[in-house]
C-alpha positions as CSV (number, residue, x, y, z in Angstrom):
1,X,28.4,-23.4,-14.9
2,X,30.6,-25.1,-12.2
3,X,33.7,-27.0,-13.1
4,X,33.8,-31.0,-12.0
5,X,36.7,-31.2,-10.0
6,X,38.4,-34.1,-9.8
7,X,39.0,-36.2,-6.2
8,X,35.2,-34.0,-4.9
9,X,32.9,-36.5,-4.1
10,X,29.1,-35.7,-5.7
11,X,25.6,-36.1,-4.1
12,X,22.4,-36.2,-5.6
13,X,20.3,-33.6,-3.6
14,X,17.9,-35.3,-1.5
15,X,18.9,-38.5,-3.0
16,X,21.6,-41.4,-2.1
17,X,23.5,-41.7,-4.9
18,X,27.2,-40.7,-4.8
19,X,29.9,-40.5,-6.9
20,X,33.2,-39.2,-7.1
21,X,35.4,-37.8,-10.0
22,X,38.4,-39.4,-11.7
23,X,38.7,-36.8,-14.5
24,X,37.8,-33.0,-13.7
25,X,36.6,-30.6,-16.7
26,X,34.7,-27.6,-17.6
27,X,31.1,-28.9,-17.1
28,X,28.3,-29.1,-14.3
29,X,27.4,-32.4,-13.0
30,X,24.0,-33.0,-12.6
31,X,21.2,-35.6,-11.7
32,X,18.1,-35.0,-14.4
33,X,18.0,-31.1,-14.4
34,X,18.9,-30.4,-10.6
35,X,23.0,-29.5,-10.8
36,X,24.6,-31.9,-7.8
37,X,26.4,-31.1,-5.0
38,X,29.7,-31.7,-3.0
39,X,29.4,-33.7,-0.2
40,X,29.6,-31.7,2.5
41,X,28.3,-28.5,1.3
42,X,24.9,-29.6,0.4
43,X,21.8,-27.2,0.6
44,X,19.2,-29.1,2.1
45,X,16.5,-26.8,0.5
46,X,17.1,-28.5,-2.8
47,X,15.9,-31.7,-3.9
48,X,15.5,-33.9,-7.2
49,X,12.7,-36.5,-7.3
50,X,14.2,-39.6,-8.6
51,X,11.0,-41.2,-9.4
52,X,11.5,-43.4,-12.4
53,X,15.2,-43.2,-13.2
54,X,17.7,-45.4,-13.5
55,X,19.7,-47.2,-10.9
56,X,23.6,-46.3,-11.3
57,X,25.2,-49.1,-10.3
58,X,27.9,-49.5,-7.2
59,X,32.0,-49.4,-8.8
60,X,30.5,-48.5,-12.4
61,X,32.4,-45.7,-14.5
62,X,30.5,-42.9,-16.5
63,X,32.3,-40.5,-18.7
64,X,30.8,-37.7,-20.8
65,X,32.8,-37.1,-24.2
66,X,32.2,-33.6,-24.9
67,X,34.0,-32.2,-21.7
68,X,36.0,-35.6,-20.4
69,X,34.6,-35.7,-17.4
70,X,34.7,-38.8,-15.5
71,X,33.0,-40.4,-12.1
72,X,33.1,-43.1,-10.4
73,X,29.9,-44.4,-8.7
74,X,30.5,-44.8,-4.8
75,X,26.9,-45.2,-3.4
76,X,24.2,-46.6,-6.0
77,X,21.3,-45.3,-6.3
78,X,18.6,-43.6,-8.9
79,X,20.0,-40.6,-11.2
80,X,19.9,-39.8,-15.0
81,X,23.6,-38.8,-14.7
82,X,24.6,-36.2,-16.9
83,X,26.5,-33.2,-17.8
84,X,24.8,-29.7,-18.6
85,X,21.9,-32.1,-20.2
86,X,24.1,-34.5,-21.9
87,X,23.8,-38.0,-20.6
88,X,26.8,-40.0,-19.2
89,X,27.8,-42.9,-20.9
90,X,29.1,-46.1,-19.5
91,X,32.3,-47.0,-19.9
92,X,33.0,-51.2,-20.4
93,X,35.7,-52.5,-18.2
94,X,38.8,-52.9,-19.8
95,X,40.0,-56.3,-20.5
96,X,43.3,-56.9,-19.2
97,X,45.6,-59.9,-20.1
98,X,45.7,-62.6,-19.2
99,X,48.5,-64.1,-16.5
100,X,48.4,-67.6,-18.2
């Protein structure tokens, strides 16, 4: 299992979807059951059909709560984001107050 490190941008192999992480931990990011990859070092043997899954949206956050892990979507695209086959969950925007 490799470690999310934080400020490494993501890919999904084969795919366009990109993120990059906030929050590093001890957990292996991956796009359904295909482990992702740094941008830069990617193997282009390796592929994940993303046939049918999601859209992650462009500036959204995802966070897992087991490890802490956190990304930051950079390129949108299809991926079932998760982290060694737990699913990512959204995190809502926080509401700041206001300047009234």
């Amino acid at each position: 299992m490799a470690a999310a490190q934080t400020g490494k941008r993501y890919v999904v192999p084969g795919g366009v979807a990109e993120f990059i992480v906030t929050k590093g931990g001890n957990g292996e990011l991956r796009c359904g059951d295909v482990p992702m990859q740094i941008r830069g070092q990617e193997d282009p043997s390796v592929t994940v059909d993303t046939t049918g899954m999601e859209t992650v949206q462009l500036g959204k956050r995802y966070r897992d709560e087991q490890t802490g892990i956190e990304v930051l979507v950079v390129k949108p695209g299809p991926c079932a984001l998760n982290v060694d086959g737990r699913p990512m969950e959204l995190l809502q925007p926080k509401v700041l107050p206001s300047a009234d």
